[in-house]
N, C-alpha and C positions, 0 to 999 in steps of 0.2 A: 394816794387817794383813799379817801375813807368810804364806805358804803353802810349808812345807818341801816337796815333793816327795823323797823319798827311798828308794834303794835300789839294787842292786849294774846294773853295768852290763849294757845293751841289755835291759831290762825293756819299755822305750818311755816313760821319765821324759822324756824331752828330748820325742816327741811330745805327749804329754799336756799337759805343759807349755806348750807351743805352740798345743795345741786352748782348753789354758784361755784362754790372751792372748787367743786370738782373739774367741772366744767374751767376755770382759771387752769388749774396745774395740770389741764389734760392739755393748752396750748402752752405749757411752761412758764405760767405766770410768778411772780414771789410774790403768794395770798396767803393770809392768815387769818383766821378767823375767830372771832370774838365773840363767845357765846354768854347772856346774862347769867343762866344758874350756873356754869362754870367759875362765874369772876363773883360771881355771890359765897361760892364754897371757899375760893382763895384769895385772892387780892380783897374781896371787899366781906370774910367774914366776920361777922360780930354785927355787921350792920343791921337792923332792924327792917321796918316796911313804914315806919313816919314817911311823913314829904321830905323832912329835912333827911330823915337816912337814905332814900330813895333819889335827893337830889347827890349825897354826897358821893350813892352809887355809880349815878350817871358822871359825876365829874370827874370820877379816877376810871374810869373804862373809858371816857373822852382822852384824855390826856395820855393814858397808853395807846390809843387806834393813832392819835395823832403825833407822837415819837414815834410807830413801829411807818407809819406814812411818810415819817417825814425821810424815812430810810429804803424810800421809794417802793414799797411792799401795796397790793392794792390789802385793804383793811377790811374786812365784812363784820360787821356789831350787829349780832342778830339780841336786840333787846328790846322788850318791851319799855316802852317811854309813853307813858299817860297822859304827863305835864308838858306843855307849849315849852314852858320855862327850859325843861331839859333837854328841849330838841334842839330849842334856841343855842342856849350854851354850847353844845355840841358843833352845832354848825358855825359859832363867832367862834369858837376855841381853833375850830381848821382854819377857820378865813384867816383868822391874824393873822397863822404864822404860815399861812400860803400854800396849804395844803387843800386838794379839791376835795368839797365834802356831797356825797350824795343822798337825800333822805326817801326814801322806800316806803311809802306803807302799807304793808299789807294788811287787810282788811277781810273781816267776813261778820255779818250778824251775830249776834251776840246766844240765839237761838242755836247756829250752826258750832260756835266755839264751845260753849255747854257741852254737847253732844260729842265733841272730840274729845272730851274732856279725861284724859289716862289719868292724870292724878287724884281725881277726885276733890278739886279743888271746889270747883263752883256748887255741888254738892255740901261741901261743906261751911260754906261762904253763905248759902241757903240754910241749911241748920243754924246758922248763927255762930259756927265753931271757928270759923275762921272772920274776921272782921278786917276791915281798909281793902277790900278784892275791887278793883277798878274795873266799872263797868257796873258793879250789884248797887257795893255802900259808900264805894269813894268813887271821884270823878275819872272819867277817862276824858280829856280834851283830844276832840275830834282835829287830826293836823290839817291846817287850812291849805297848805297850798305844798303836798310833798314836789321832788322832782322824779317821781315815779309811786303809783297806784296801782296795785296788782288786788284784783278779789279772789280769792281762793274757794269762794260758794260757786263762780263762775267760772274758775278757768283751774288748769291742773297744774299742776307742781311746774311739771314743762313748759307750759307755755304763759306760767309769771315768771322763770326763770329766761324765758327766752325775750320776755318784754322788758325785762332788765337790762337784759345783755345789751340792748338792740340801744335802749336809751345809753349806754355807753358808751357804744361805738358812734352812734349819732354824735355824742358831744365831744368824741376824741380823745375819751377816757382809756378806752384800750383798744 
């Protein structure tokens, strides 16, 4: 099973993320988790921030969550995904080949993400130094219909990690 985690940066994807692992390997789960700026630095460096390097991002961190799933591992892809197009992809890439895929999004105002902001990214996205920052000067497509929505302006680390959980075990994912 794959678990997309998805949405624009400093939401606390990469936390969540991490509470989930833990939470997996404290019941002896086989989790692995998949983080964007990790597969950025190796499987996908050289890649740029176009749509097209941004789709080709998403399609080789697709295809790895869904070989390390298909070797019955639960998979956690904490990545931001902007585009409809690449969540899409993501979730036909499991379906065909029969792997359950789950889409996450977590979510928080874009006021609230700013303000978390350790890189300094959106600062500089505002100066104009940084260009294509989804959510400022490129699109972020709002996911229509995740199969779990967690806000993190509303609720804590804990208890989107536990309304995760919950949605898995409801559907008899673990």
């Amino acid at each position: 099973m794959t678990l997309r985690i998805r949405k624009g940066s400093h939401t606390y994807k990469t936390t969540i993320s991490t509470a989930l692992e833990r939470c997996f390997l404290a019941k002896r789960k086989f989790v692995y988790r998949l983080d964007g700026d990790v597969i950025r630095t190796g499987l996908n460096k050289g890649l740029g921030f176009t749509r097209g390097d941004n789709y080709e991002n998403h399609r080789r961190a697709s295809e790895v969550a869904k070989i390390i799933a298909q070797g019955s591992a639960i998979v956690i892809v904490a990545f931001m995904s902007p585009y409809a197009e690449h969540r899409t992809l993501a979730r036909e890439m499991h379906e065909s080949a029969g792997v359950p895929f789950v889409e996450v999004f977590v979510d928080a105002p874009i006021e609230v993400t700013e303000a978390r902001d350790p890189k300094g990214l959106y600062h500089l996205a505002r100066l104009g130094q940084l260009t294509n920052f989804n959510g400022l000067d490129a699109p972020f497509d709002v996911p229509a219909n995740p199969d779990v929505h967690v806000r993190t302006n509303e609720m804590t680390v804990e208890e989107c990690t536990r309304s995760i959980i919950d949605y898995l075990q409801n559907k008899g994912f673990v």
